[in-house]
Backbone as CSV, one residue per row, in Angstrom:
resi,resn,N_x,N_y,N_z,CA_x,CA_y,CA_z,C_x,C_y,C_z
1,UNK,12.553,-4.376,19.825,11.477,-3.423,19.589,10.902,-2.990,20.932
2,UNK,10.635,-1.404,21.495,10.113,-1.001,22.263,8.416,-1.665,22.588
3,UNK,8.186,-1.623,23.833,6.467,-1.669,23.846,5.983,-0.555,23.356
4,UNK,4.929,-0.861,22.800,3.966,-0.127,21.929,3.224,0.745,23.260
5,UNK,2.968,2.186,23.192,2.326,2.715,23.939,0.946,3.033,22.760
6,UNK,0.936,3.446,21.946,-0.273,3.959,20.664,-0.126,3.794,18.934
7,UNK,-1.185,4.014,18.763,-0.940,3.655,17.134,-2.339,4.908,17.296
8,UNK,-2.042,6.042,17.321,-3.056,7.119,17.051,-3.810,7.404,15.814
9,UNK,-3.553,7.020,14.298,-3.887,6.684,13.728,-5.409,5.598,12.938
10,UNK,-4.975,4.458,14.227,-5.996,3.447,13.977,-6.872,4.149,14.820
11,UNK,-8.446,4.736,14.090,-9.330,4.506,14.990,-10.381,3.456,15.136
12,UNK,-10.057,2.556,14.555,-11.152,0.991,15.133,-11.134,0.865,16.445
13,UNK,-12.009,0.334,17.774,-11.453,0.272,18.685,-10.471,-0.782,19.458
14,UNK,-11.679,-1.913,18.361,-11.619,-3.290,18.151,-10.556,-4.203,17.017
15,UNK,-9.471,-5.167,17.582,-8.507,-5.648,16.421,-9.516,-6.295,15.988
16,UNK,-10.556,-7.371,16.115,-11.570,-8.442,15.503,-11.906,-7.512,14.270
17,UNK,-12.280,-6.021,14.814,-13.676,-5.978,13.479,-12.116,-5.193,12.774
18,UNK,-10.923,-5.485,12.560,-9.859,-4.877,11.482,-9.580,-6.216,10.828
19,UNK,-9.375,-7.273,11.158,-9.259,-8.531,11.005,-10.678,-9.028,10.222
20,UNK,-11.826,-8.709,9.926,-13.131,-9.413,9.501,-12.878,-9.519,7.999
21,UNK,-11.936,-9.181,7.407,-11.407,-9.709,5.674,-10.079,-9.841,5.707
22,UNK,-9.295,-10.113,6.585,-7.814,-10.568,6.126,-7.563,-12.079,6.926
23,UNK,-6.927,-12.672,5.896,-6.020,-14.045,6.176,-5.124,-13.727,7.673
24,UNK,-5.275,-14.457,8.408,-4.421,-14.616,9.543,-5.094,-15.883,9.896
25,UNK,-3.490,-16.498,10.443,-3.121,-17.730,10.573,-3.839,-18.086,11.915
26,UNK,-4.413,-19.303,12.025,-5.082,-19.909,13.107,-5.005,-19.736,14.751
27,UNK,-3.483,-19.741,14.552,-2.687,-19.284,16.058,-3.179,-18.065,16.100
28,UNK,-3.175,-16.743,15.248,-3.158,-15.443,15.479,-4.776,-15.178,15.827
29,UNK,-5.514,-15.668,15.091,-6.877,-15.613,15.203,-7.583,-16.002,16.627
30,UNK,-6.847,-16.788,17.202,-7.250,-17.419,18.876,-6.604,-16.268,19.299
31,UNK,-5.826,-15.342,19.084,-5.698,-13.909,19.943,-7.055,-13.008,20.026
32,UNK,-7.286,-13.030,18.986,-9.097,-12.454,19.004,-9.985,-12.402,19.943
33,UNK,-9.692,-13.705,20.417,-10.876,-14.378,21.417,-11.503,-13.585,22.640
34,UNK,-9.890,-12.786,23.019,-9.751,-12.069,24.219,-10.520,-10.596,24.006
35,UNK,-11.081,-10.358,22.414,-11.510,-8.885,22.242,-10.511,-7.820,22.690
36,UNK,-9.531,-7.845,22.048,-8.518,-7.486,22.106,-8.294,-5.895,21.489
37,UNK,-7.858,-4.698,21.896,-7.352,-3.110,20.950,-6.459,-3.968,19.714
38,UNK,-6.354,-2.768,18.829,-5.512,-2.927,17.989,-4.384,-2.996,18.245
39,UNK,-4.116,-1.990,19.280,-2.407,-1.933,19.992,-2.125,-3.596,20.580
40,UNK,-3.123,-3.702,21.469,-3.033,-5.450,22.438,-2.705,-6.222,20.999
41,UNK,-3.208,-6.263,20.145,-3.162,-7.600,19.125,-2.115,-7.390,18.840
42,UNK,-1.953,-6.224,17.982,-0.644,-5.748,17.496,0.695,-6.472,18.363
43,UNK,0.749,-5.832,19.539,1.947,-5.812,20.482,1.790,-7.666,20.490
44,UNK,1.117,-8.363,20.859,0.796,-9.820,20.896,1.394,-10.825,20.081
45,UNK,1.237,-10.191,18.647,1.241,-10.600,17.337,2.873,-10.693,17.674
46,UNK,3.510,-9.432,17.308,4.871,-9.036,17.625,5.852,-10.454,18.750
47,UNK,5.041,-10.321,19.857,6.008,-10.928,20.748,5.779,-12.486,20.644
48,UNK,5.141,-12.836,19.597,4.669,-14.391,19.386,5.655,-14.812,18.342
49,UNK,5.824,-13.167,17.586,6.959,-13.620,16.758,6.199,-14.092,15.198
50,UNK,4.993,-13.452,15.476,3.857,-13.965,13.942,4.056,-12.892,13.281
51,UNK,5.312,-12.499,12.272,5.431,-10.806,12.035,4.769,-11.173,10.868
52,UNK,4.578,-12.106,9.822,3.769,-12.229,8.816,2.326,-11.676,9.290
53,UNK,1.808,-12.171,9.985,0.038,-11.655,10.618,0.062,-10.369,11.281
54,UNK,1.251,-9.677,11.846,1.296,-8.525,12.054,1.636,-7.903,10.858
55,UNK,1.993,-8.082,9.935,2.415,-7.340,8.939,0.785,-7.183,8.128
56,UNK,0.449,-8.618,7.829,-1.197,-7.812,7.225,-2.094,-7.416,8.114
57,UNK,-1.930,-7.412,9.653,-3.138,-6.918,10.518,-2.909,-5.052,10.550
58,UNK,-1.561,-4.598,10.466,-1.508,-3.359,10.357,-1.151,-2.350,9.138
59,UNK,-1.274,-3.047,7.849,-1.237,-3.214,6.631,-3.131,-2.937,6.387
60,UNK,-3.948,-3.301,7.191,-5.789,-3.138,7.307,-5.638,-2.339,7.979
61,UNK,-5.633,-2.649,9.377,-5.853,-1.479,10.448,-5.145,-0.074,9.872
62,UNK,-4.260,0.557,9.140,-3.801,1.953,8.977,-4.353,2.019,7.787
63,UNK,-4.898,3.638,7.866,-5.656,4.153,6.769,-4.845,4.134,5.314
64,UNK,-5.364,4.117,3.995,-4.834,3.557,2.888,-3.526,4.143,2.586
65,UNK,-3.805,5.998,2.211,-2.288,6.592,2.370,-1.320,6.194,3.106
66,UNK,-1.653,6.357,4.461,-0.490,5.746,5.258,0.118,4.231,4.908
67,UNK,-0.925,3.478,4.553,-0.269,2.269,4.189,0.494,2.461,3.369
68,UNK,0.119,2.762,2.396,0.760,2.926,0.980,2.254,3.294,0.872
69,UNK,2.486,4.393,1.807,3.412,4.665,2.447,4.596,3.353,3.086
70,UNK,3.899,3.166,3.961,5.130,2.097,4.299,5.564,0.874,3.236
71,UNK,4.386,0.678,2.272,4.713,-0.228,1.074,6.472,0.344,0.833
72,UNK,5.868,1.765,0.166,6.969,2.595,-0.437,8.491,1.765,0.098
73,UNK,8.344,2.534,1.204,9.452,2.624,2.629,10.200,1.012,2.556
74,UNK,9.433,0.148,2.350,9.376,-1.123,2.341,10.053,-1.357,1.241
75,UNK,9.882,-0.925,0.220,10.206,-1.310,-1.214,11.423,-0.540,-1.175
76,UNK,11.707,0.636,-0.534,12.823,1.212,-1.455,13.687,1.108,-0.934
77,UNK,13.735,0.129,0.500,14.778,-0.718,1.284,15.426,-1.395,0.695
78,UNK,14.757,-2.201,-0.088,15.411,-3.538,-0.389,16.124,-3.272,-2.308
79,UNK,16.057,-1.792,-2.268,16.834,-1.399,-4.086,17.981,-1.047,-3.730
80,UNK,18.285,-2.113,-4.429,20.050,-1.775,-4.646,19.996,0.186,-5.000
81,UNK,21.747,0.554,-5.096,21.761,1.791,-5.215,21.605,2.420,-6.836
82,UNK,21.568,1.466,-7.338,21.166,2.538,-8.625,19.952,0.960,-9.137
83,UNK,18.267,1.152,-8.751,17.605,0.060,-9.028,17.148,0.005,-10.547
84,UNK,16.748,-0.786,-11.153,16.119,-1.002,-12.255,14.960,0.524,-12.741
85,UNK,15.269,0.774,-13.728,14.059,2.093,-13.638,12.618,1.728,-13.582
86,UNK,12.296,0.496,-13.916,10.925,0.283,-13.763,10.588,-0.111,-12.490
87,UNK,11.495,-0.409,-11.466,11.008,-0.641,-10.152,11.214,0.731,-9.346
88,UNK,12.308,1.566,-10.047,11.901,3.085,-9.273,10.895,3.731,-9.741
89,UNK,10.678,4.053,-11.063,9.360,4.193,-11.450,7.826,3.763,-10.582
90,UNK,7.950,2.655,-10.338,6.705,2.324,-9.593,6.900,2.449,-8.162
91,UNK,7.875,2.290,-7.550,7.750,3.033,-6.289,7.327,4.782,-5.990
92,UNK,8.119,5.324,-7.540,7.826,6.766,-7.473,6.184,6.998,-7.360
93,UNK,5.716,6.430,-8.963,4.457,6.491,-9.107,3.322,6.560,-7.788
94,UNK,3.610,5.027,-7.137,2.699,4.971,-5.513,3.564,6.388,-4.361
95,UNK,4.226,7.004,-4.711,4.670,7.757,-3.425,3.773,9.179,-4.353
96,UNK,3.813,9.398,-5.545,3.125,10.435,-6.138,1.953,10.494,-5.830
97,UNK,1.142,9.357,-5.446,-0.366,9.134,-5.213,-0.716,9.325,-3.751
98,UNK,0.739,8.807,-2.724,0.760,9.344,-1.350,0.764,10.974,-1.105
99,UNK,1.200,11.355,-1.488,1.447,12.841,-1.933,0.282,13.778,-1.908
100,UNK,0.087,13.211,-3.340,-1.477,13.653,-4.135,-2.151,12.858,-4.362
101,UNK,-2.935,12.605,-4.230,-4.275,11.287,-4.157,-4.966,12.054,-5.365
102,UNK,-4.930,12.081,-6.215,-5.918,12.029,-7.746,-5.878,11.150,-8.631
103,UNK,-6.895,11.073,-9.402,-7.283,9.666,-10.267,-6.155,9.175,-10.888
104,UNK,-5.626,10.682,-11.445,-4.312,10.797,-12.497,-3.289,10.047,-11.965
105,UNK,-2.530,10.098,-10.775,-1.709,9.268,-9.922,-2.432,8.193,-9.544
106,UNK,-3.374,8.061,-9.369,-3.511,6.516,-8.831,-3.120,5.287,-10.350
107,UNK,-3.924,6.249,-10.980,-3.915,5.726,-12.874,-2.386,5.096,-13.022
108,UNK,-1.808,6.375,-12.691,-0.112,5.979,-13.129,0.388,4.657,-12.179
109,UNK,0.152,5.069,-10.855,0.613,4.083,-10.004,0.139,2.291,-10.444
110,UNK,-1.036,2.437,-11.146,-1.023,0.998,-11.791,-0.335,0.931,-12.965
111,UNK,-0.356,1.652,-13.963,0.381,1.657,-15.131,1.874,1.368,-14.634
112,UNK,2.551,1.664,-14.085,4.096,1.500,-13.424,3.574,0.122,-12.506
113,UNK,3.170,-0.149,-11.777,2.862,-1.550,-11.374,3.441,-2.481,-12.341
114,UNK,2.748,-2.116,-13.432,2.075,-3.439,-14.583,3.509,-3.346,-15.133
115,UNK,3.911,-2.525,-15.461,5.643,-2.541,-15.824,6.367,-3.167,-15.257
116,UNK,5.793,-2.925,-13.953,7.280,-3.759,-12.821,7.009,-4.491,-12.737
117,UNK,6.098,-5.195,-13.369,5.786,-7.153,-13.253,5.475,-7.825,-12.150
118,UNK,4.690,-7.530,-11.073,4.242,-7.413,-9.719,5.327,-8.715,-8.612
119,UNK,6.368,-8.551,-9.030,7.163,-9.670,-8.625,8.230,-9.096,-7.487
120,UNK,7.751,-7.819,-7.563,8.882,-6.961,-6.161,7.846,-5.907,-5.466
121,UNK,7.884,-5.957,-4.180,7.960,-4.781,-3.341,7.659,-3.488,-4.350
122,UNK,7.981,-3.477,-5.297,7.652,-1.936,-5.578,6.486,-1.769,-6.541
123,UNK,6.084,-3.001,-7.373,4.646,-3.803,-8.065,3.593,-3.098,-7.160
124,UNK,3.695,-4.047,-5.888,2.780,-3.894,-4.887,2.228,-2.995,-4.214
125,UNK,3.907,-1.787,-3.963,3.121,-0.403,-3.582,2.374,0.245,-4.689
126,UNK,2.598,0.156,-5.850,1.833,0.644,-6.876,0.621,0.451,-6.942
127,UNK,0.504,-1.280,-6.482,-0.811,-1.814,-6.762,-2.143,-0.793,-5.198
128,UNK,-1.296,-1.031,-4.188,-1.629,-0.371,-2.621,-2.243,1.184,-2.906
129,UNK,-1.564,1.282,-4.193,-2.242,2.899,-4.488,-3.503,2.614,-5.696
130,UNK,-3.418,1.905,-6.433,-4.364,1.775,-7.806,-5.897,1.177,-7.017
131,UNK,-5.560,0.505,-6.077,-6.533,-0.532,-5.642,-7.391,0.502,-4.388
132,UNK,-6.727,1.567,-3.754,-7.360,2.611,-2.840,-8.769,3.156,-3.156
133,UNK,-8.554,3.623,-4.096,-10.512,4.147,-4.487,-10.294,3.708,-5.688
134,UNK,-11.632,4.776,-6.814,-11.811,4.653,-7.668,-12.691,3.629,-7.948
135,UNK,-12.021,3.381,-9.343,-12.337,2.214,-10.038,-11.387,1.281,-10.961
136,UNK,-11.202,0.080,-11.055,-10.639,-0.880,-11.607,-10.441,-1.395,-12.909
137,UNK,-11.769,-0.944,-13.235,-12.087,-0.860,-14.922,-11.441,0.152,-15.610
138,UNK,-11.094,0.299,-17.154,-10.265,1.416,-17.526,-11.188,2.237,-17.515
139,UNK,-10.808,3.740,-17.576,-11.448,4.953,-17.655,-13.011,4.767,-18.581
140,UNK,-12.797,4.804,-19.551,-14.152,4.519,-20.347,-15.173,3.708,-20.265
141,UNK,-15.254,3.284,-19.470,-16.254,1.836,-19.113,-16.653,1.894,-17.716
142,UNK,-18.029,1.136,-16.952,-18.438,1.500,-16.150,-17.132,1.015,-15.268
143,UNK,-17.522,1.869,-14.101,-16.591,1.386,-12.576,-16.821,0.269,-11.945
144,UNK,-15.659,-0.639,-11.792,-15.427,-1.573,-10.849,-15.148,-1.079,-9.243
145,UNK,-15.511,-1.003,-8.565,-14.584,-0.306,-7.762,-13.852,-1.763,-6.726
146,UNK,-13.040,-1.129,-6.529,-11.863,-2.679,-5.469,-12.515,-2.754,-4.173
147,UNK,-12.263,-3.860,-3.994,-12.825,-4.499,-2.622,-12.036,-3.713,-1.328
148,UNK,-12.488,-3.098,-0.307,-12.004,-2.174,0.885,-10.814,-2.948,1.184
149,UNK,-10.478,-4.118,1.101,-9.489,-4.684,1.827,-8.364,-4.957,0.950
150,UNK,-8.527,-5.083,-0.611,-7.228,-4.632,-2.028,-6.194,-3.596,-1.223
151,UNK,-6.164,-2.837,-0.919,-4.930,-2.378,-0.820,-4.220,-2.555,0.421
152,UNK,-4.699,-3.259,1.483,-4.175,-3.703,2.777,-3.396,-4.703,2.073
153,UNK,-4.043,-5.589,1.171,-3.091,-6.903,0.673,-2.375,-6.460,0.283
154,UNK,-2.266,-5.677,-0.767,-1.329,-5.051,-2.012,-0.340,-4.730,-0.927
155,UNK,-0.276,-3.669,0.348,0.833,-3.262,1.165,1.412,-4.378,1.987
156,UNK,0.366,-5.465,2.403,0.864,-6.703,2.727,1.927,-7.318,2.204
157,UNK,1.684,-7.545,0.882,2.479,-8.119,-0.076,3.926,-7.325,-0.348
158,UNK,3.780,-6.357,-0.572,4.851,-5.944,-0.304,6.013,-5.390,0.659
159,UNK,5.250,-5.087,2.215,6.293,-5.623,3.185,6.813,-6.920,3.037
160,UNK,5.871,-7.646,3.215,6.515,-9.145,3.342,7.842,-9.859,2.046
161,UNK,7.149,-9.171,0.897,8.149,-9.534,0.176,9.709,-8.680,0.099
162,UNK,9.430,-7.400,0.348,10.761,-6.712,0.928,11.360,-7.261,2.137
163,UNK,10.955,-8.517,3.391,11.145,-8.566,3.976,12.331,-10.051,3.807
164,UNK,11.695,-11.092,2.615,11.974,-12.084,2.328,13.148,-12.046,1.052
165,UNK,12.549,-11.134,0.362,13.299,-11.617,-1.206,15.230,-11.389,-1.233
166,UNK,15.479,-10.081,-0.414,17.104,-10.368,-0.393,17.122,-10.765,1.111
167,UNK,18.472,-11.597,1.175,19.128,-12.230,2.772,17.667,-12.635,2.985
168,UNK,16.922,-13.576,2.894,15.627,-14.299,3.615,16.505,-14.622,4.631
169,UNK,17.462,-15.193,5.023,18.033,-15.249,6.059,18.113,-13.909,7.259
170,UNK,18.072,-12.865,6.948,17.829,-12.092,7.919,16.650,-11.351,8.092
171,UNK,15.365,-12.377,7.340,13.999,-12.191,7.265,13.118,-11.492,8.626
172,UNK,13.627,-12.320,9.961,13.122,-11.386,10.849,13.478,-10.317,11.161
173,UNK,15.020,-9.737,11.060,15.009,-8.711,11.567,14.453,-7.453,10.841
174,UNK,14.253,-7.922,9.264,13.677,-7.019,8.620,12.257,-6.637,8.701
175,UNK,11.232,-7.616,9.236,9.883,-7.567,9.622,9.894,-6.810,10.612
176,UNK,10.877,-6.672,11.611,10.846,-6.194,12.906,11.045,-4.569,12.785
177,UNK,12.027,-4.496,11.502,12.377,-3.050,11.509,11.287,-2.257,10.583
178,UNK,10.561,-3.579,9.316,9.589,-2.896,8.750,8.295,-2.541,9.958
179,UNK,7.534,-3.098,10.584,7.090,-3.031,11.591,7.303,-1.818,12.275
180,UNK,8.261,-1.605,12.702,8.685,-0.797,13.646,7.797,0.777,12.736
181,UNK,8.725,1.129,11.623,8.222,1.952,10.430,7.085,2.073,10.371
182,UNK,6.012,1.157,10.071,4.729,0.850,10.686,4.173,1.784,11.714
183,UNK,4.243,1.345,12.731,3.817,1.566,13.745,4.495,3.226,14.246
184,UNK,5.836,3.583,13.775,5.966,5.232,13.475,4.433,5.837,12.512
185,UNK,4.897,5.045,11.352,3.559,6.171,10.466,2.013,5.613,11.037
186,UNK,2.292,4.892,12.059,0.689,4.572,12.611,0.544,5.406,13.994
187,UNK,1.563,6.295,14.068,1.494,7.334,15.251,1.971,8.570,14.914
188,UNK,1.626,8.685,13.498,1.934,10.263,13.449,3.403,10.154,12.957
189,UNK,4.104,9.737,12.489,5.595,9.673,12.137,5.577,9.151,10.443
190,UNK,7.140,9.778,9.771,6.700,9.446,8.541,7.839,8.265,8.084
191,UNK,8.028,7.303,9.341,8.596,5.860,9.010,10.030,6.012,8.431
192,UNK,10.060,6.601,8.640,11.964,6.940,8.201,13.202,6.674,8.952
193,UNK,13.112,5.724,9.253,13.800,5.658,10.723,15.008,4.474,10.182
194,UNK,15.842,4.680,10.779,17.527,4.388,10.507,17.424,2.686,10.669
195,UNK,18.501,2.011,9.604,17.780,0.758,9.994,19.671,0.223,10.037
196,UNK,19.820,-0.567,11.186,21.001,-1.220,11.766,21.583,-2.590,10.576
């Protein structure tokens, strides 16, 4: 992986205050210390080889669409060539909501979630879109609305599990290339990028 020159995207200035609701592991958290950019942590994270804690630190740090996005990207890596329809379905659903962000798509993007049995990469991008605004509660009843940091997990969850669930044996290089994707749609790019 190249050094990181920007992630134009993130405007926090600070990795600490992107990090103040997500799980990261003890080691990653003593990177903090230094008051560190998002890029410094980021790039840090990377060369420590903690791609799990980089995967949910820039999974928070990029704005929800964009996340949602690399969920997608993430998920539709790891489908065989003709996948189950309920796991293309819910990848479709969350890329419909990337698209167009209305209630109506976000609606669907959980409804196709709940189909795909939240047990793959493509559950999760669904969930990365249902969990973005709104509300949680069904339509008729007052609003729940999701906690700001629901759909960083939801995209969390599903890099990581696109990263693990086929060949876990070639688990890092897939973090490295999801990552990479990442950090394209965290600079203006739409993560599409050729994978070896």
């Amino acid at each position: 992986m190249a050094d990181l020159v920007s992630l134009n995207k993130i405007l926090v200035p600070k990795a600490a205050l992107i990090c103040q609701d997500i799980e990261l592991d003890q080691q990653a958290r003593t990177g903090l210390a230094s008051d560190p950019s998002p890029l410094d942590f980021l790039q840090s994270l990377i060369k420590q080889k903690m791609y799990p804690d980089a995967v949910r630190f820039l999974a928070r740090a990029l704005p929800k669409r964009e996340a949602v996005w690399w969920a997608c990207l993430s998920a539709r890596s790891c489908m065989l060539e003709k996948p189950e329809p309920k796991l293309a379905q819910a990848v479709e659903a969350a890329e419909a909501w990337v698209y167009k962000p209305t209630e109506t798509n976000r609606r669907q993007a959980f409804n196709s979630a709940e189909a795909a049995s939240f047990e793959n990469p493509a559950a999760w991008a669904g969930m990365g879109a249902f969990w973005s605004e709104g509300s949680m509660a069904p339509e008729n009843v007052p609003a729940v609305p999701p906690a700001d940091n629901l759909t960083a997990k939801a995209v969390a969850g599903a890099v990581m599990l696109a990263a693990v669930q086929s060949q876990p044996e070639r688990a890092n290089d897939k973090y490295l290339f999801f990552l990479e994707q990442g950090i394209d749609i965290a600079n203006g790019g739409n993560g599409r990028l050729w994978q070896g």
